[in-house]
N, C-alpha and C positions, 0 to 999 in steps of 0.2 A: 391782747396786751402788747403795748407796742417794747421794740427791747432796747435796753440800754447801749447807753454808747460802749461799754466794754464787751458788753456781748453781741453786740452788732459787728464789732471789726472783728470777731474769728471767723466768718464763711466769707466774709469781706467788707478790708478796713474801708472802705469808699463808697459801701451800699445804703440807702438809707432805709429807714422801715417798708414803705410800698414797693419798692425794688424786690428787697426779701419776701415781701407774701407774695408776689408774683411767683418770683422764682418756688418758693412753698409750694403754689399751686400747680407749676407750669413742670416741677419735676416729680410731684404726686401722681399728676394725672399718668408721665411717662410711666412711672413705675407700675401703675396699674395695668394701663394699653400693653408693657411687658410681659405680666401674667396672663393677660388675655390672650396674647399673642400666642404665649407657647401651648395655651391649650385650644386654641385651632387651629394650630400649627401652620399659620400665616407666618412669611417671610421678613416681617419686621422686628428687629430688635433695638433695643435703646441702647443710646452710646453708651459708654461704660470704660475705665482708666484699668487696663489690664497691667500688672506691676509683673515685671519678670527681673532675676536675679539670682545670685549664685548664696548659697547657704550662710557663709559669711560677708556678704551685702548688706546686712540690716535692714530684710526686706519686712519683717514684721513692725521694726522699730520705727520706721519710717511710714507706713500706713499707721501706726498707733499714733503718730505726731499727726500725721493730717486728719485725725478722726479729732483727737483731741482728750484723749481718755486710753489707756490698755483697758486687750480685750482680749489677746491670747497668751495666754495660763501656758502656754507651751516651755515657751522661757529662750534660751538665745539657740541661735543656731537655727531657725524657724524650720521644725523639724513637721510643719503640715505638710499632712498627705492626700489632703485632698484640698481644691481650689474653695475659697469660702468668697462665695458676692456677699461685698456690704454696701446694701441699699442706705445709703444715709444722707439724714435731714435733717438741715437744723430750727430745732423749735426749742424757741426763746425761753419755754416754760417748766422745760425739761433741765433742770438742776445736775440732775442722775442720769446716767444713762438709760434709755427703754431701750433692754436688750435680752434675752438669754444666748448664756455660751459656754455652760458646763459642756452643750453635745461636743463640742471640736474634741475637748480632751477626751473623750469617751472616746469618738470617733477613729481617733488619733490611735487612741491603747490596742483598739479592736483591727485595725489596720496592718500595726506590727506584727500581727503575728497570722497574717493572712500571705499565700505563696508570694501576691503581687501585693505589696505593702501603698503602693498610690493606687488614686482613686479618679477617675476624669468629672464624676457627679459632682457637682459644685453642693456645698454649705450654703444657703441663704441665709443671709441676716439683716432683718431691718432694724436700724438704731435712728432715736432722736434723740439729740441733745443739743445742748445751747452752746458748744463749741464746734459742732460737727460742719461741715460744707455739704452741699446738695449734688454729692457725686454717689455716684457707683462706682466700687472699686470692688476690683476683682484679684485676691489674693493667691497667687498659684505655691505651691510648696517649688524650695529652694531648688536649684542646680547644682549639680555634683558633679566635681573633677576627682575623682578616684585617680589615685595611683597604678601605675600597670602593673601586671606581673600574675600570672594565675593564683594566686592567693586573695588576690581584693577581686575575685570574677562576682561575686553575689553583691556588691558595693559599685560596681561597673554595669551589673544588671540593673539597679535600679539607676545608674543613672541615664542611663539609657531610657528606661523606662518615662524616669519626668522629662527628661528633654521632648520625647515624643509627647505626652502629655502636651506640654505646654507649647511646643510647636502646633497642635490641634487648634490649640486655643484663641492662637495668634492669625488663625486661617481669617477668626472673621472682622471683617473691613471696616466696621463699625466700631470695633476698639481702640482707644488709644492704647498705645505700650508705652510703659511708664519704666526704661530698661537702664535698670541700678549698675551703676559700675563702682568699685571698691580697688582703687587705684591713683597712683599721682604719675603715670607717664598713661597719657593717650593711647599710646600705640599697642598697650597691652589691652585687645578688643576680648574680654573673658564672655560677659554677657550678649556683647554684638553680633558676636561669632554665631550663634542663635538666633537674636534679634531678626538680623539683616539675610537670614535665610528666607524669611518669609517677607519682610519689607527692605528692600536691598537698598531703597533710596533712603531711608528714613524718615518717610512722609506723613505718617502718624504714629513717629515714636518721637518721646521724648526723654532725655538722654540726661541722669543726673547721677554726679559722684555724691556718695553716701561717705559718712564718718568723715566730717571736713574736719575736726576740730583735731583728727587725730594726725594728721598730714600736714597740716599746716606748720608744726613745728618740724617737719624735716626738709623742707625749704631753707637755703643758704644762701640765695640772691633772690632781688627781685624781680628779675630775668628770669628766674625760674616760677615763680608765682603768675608773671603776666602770661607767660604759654600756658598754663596751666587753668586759668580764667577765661584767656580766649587762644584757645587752641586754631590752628591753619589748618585748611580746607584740606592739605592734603595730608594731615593726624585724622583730624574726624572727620570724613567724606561724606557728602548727602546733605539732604535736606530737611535735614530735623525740624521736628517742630517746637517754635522759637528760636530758632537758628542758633544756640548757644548752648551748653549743658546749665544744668542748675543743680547747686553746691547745698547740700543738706550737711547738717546736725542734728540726732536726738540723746538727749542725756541719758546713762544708765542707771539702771536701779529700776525694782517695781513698786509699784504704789498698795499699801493693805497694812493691815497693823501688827503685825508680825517685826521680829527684831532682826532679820533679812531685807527688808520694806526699806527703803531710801526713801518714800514720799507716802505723807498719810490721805491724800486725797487727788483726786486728780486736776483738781484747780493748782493743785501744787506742783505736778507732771505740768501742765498748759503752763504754769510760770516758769518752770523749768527750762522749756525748749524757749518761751520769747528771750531770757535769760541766756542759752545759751547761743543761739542767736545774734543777740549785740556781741557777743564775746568772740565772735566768729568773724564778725566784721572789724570789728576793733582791730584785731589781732592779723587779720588782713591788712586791714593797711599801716599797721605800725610796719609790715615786711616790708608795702608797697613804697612806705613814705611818703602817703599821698592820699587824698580823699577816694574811695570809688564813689566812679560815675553812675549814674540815675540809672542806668544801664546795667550796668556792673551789679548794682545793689537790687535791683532785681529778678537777680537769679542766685542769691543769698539768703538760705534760709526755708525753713517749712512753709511758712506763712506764705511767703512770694511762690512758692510752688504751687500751695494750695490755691492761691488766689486765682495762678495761670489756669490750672486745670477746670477750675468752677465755671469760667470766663469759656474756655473753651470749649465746654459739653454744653454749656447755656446757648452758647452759638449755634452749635448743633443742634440743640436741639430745637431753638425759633426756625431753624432754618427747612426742619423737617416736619415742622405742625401741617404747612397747608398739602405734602403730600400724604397725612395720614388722615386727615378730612376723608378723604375719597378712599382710604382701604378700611375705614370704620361702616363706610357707605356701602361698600360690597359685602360687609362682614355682617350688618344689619340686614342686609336685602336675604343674603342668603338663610339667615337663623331665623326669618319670615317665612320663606318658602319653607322649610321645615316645619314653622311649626303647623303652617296649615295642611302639609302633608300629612301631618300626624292628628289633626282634626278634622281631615277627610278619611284618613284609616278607624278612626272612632266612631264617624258615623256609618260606616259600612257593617258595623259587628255585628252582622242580621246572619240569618240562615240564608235567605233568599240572594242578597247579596256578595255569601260569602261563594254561595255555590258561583255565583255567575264568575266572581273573580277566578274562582278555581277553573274554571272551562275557560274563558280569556285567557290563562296564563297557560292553560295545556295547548292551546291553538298557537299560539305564540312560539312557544317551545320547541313544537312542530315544525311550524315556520323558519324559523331561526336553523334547524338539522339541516332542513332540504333547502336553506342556500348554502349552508359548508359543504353538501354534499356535490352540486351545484359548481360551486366557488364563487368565492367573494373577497378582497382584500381587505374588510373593515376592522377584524383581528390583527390586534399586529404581530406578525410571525416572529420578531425577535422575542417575542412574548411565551407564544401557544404551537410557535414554529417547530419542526424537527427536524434533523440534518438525519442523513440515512444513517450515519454513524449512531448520532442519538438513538433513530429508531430502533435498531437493531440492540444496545445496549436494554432498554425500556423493553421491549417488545421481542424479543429475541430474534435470533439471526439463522439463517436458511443456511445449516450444516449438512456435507455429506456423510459419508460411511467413512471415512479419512476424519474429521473434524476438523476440514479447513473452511473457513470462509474465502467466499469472493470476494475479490478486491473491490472495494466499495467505490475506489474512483474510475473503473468503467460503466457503472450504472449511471443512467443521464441522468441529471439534477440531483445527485447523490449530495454535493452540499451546500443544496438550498432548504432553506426552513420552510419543510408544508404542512398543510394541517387538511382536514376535512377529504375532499372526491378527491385532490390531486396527488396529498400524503398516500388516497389508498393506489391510486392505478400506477405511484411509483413502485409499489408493495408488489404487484401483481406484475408489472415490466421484471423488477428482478428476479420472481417467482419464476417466469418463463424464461431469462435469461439463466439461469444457474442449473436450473431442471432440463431444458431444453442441450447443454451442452454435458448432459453427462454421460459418458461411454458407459458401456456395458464389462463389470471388473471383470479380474483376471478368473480364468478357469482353469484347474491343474487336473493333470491326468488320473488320480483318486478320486477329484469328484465324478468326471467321467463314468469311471468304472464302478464305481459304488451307484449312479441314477442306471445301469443299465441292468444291475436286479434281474429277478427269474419270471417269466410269463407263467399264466394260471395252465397253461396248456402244451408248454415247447420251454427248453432250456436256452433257446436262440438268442440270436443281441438285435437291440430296435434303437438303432441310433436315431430316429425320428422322437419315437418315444423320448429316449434320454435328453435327447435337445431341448427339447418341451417342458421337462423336470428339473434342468439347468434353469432354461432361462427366468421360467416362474416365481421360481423361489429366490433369484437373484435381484428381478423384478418390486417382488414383493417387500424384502430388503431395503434395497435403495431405497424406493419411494414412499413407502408409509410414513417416516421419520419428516421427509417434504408435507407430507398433507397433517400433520399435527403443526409443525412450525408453521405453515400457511396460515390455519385457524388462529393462531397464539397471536401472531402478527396482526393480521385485519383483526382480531377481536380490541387487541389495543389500541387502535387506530377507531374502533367507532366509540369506545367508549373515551376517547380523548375530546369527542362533538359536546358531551356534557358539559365539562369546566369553560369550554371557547363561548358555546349557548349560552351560558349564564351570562358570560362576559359582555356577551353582544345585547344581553335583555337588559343587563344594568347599565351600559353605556345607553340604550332608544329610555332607560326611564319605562321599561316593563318590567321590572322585578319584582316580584312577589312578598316585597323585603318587613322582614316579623314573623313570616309564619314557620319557621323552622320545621317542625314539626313533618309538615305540607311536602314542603321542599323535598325535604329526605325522602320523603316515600315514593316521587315524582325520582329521584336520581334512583333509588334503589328498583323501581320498577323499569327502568331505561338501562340498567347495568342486566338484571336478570334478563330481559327482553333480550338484551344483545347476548348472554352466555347461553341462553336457553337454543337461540337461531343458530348459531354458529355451532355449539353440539350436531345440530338435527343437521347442518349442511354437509358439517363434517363427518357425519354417520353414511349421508349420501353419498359421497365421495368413496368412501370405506368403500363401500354395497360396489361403487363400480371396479376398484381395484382388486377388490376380489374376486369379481366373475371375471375378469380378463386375466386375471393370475392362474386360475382354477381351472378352465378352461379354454384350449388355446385351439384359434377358428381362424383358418389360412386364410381366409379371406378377407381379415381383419390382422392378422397379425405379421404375415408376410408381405408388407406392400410392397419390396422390391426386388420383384423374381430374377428382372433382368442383371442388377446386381449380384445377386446372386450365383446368377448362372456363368457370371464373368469370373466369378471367385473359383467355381470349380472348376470352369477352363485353362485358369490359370497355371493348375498346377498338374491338371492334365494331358495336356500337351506334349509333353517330354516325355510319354509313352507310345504315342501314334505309332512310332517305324517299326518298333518291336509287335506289336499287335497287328500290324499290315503284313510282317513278312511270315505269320504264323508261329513265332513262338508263343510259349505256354510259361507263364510266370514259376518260378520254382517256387513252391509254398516254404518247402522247409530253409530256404536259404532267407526267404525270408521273415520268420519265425526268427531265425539266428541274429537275421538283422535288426531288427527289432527289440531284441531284447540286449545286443551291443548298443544299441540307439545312436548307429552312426552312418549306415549304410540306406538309405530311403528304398524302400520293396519295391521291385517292380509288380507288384499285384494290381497296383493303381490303374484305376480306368476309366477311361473319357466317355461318362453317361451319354452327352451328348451325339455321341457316333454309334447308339446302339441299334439305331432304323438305318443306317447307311451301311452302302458296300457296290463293288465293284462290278462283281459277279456275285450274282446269284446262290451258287455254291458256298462259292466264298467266302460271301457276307456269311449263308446260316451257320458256316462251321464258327465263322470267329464270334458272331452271336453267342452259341452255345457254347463255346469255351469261355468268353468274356462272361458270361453270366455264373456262369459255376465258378471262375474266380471270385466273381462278387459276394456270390453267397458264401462262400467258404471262408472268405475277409470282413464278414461282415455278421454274418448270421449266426453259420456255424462255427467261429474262432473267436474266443477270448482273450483273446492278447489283441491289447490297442495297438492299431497301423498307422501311421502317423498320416497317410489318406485318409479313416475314419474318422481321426481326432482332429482336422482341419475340416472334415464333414461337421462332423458337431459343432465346432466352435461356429464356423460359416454360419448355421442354423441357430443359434445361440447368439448372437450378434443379431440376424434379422428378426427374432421374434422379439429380443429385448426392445430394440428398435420401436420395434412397433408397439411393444405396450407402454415406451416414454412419450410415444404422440399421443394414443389414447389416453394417458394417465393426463397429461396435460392441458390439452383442450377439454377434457370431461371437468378437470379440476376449477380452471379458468370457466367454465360456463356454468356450473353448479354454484360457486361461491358468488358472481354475478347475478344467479337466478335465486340464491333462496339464502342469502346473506346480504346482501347491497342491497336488492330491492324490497324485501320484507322492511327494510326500515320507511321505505317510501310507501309501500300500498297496505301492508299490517298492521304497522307501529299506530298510527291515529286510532283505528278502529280497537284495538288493543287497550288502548292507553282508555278513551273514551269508557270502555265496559267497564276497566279497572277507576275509574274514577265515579262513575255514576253508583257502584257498589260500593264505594266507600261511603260517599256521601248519602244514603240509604241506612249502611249499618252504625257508620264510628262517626257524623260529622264534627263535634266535639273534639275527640281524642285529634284528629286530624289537625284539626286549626286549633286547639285548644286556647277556646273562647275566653275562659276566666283570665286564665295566666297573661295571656296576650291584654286584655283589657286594662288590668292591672300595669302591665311594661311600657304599653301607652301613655297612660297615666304621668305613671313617674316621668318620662320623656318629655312628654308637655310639661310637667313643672319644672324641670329642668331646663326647657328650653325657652320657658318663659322670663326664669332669671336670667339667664345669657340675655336676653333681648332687650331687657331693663338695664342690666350692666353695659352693654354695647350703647344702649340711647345716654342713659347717663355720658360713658366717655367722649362722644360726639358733641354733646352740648358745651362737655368742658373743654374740649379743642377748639370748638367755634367760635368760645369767646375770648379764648388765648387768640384763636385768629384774628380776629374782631379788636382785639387789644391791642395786638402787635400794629398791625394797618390804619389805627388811630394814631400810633407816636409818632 
């Protein structure tokens, strides 16, 4: 039906019928390519007139003039809380508006009484009617200027709230901003102040004063009217688009049959604004004295807005058919491969088939462990990475008997992100760095005397003994707490290969993708494998810490005699002359000293000089007195000699010593041999049994064949209509292209 001249000039006075069914079709087809767009979340969206404005702007009243009809029941103050896109289009045949819009007022009720009263989900709404323009507009709720003062802080939060809102909005590039100002001096920027946050030039905004009709009579010269039409570059700065603001009016009053109602029909509303319109110019230049210029006159009025805006998105969007030709083309290629993915997965739903897929995908999987374990950079570590810090957080952190941690920035590559072999041998670097530097704690003279206890046969003292009883149990202390956080550690670390594998099978295009089922039993048999090995190593481990704690074997526990024997020289020494000229240590004086603990006894004796002597004589008599002080400071007396108790500590030091080498390199080789490599030489063979026994007892339950059949199904029909919808919009951009490249 072609449409009359009076409803031909409201989307535009100068278009004539085959212009408009272009335009019909050329902003249908957009609207559609939009919804497609956002659901394969392709980077294309259709231009669109984003309105921003402050609450008393007349931001509703002014999108209700360019529609051409009211649509929001809100009433003034446009108190929406959430953004409402209106898809509209004008069709000639549509008398009535084709709309629903009771949801905003719902929407709106339900909103208020929610903590965050706005909303960023946009309203959709497609309208045709025979006044309407062939735009998208995109209505955001108003701007609020609250007052200060802690009393208006919940009026302050929300406006906080829309500004961030509607700043989001403005991010994308594709919008025009259509930014209302409700003002008669320039220089008060209410709405810009916003605006020009995100577009500081003004390059796709376009900049119009609202409620002209009300301003116009507080003009006193005509000096004041012409700044105020054409404002100087350096009032309004930037490059707006159409280089001028444009001056609206919309009448008040709603339209319905109600004795509130000012107009009973919206043909009566559309007379109203062209009506108030001429009356805006009129009244214009009665101030001016003078005709406005052709210029001047169009930027006066709804109509001339509407008209820029129509003109302008039509631009846009001839200008972007021939690059959405070739993302329809990629969008079709790909929902193709699909669907014959999904028609190769349907003809596989065999037994025979499924099994083979199943061993394919276990070999795969395989494959995929032992290059992370290996290394490989194909994962990308900002990804599946850990920084030692992370680790330790995840994976717990290598505490002593103190509960401090090592400072994590002297362990090398501490904050790079690893994953797989190098995550773990940083694991095991710090392992040996933290274990490897730990002294042997303090010992006080209660424990001493409490390890030196009664013999089954003698009441005498065995500072050997005691030494042995210290150190073991000190021993056993410290490091058992190391070989639990060890296993905790590396066990997180293998079973991190799981989520990275996956990764690396669905970026090569092996993934096994559908059979849920499958999968899970394939991670949950990879998780046990890995807590089941890492038990049994760390059992191992146990088994050695305990026979080197339990029993203590000089040849193994004492590697450093010569050490040692420097330690009790040291303090030997400063007895020599007394014990050369033949004195005889006083015992009781040193008893006394001893128990003042401030006089050091001379009982003490230089082991090392007891094969040595001058003469013959000499030597045996100091021999046999040297040794009966010994035994009598040692065997026979129960009061600690501060000689004995630097004996023990000496022996106490060396034997710890040594079972932190052995505890270490046993730990570091066990975990090596029957933790890291069982995933390489057991895991296959493992995995193999546990799959060929599935597929023997449960094949079914595993792949469960129906369900899966069925979810195919629906897929391909689904993905049959995308494929049909995608060819459909392709044909209709090719002949918009094909249209355009004829004119």
């Amino acid at each position: 039906m072609a449409a009359s001249k009076e409803e031909a000039s409201s989307p535009g006075e100068n278009a004539n019928g085959g212009e408009l069914e272009r335009q019909w079709r050329l902003y249908e087809a957009y609207n559609e390519l939009h919804g497609l767009a956002q659901e394969f979340e392709t980077p294309f969206d259709a231009p669109a007139v984003l309105v921003v404005g402050h609450q008393t702007d007349g931001k509703s009243a002014l999108v209700e003039g360019l529609m051409g009809f009211q649509f929001n029941h809100v009433g003034g103050g446009t108190k929406t809380r959430r953004p409402i896109t209106l898809h509209m289009k004008y069709n000639p045949d549509a008398h009535s508006p084709l709309c629903h819009l009771v949801y905003i007022e719902a929407e709106n009720m339900r909103l208020e009484h929610e903590p965050c009263q706005f909303s960023a989900k946009e309203i959709i709404i497609r309208v045709e009617y025979k006044y309407c323009p062939n735009l998208t507009i995109i209505d955001t709720p108003g701007l609020v200027a609250p007052a200060p003062g802690r009393k208006n802080r919940a009026l302050q939060a929300q406006a906080r709230a829309v500004e961030s809102l509607v700043r989001a909005k403005m991010q994308h590039k594709e919008f025009i901003v259509l930014c209302l100002e409700d003002c008669n001096d320039w220089s008060n920027a209410t709405t810009r102040r916003v605006v020009m946050q995100i577009d500081p030039e003004l390059s796709r905004t376009v900049v119009v004063s609202t409620k002209l009709d009300t301003k116009i009579p507080q003009f006193a010269r005509a000096s004041d009217v012409e700044v105020f039409l054409s404002p100087s570059a350096c009032v309004l700065d930037g490059f707006m688009l159409g280089e001028s603001p444009f001056f609206t009016s919309v009448p008040s009053g709603r339209v319905g049959s109600g004795q509130e109602s000012v107009y009973r029909s919206n043909d009566e509303f559309k007379q109203a604004i062209s009506l108030r319109e001429m009356e805006d110019v009129a009244s214009l230049e009665d101030k001016l004295g003078r005709s406005l210029s052709h210029k001047e006159r169009s930027r006066i009025g709804v109509s001339s807005l509407r008209l820029f805006l129509e003109e302008l998105l039509q631009k846009r969007y001839m200008d972007n058919v021939p690059l959405i030709i070739p993302l329809l083309e990629k969008e079709f290629r790909s929902t193709t491969r699909k669907l014959n993915e999904i028609n190769q997965e349907l003809s596989t739903l065999d037994e025979v088939k499924l099994k083979e897929k199943g061993r394919a995908f276990h070999d795969l999987f395989l494959t995929k462990l032992s290059l992370l374990l290996k290394g490989t950079v194909v994962a990308p570590p900002d990804k599946f990475g850990e920084t030692l810090q992370d680790e330790r957080v995840n994976g717990g952190a290598f505490l002593g008997v103190d509960g401090l941690q090592f400072p994590h920035r002297l362990i090398p590559n501490a904050g790079m992100r690893l994953y797989g072999g190098a995550q773990y041998h940083r694991a095991m670097a710090e392992f040996r760095f933290v274990v490897g530097g730990i002294k042997c704690p303090p010992i006080t003279r209660e424990e001493i005397v409490n390890a030196c206890g009664v013999e089954d046969i003698h009441d005498g003292t065995n500072y050997s003994r005691t030494a042995c009883v210290i150190a073991v149990a000190k021993a056993r202390d410290t490091f058992e707490p190391f070989l639990h956080q060890l296993g905790g550690r590396l066990l997180h670390i293998l079973k991190r290969l799981l989520p990275i594998s996956v990764h690396l099978l669905q970026k090569d295009g092996e993934f096994l993708s559908g059979h849920e089922v499958f999968l899970r039993r394939v991670a949950s048999a990879f998780n046990n494998f890995a807590e089941t090995t890492e038990r049994s190593c760390r059992e191992r481990c146990m088994e050695d810490l305990v026979s080197t704690t339990r029993y203590v074997t000089w040849s193994l526990h004492n590697k450093n005699r010569a050490g040692l024997r420097q330690f009790l020289d040291s303090f030997g020494g400063t007895e020599q002359s007394g014990i050369g000229s033949g004195s005889v240590p006083n015992l009781s004086q040193e008893s006394s000293a001893n128990d003042k603990h401030d006089v050091k006894p001379r009982a003490d004796v230089k082991l090392s000089h007891l094969s040595s002597g001058i003469d013959a004589s000499t030597s045996i008599q100091t021999t046999e007195t040297r040794l009966a002080d010994l035994l009598d400071s040692t065997l026979w007396n129960r009061r600690l000699a501060p000689s004995s108790e630097r004996i023990v500590y000496a022996l106490v030091q060396q034997i710890f010593h040594g079972i932190r080498e052995y505890f270490l390199a046993s730990a570091e080789l066990k975990f090596n041999c029957f933790l890291l490599m069982p995933v390489v030489d057991k895991l296959p063979a493992l995995f193999r049994e546990d799959l060929e026994s599935v597929f023997e007892d449960e094949l079914d339950n595993v792949f469960d064949i129906t369900t899966l059949r069925h979810s195919l199904g629906q897929r391909k029909r689904e993905t049959e209509i995308e494929l049909k919808r995608i060819q459909r919009l392709k044909q209709k951009f090719r002949q918009i292209h094909e249209q355009l490249n004829a004119v």
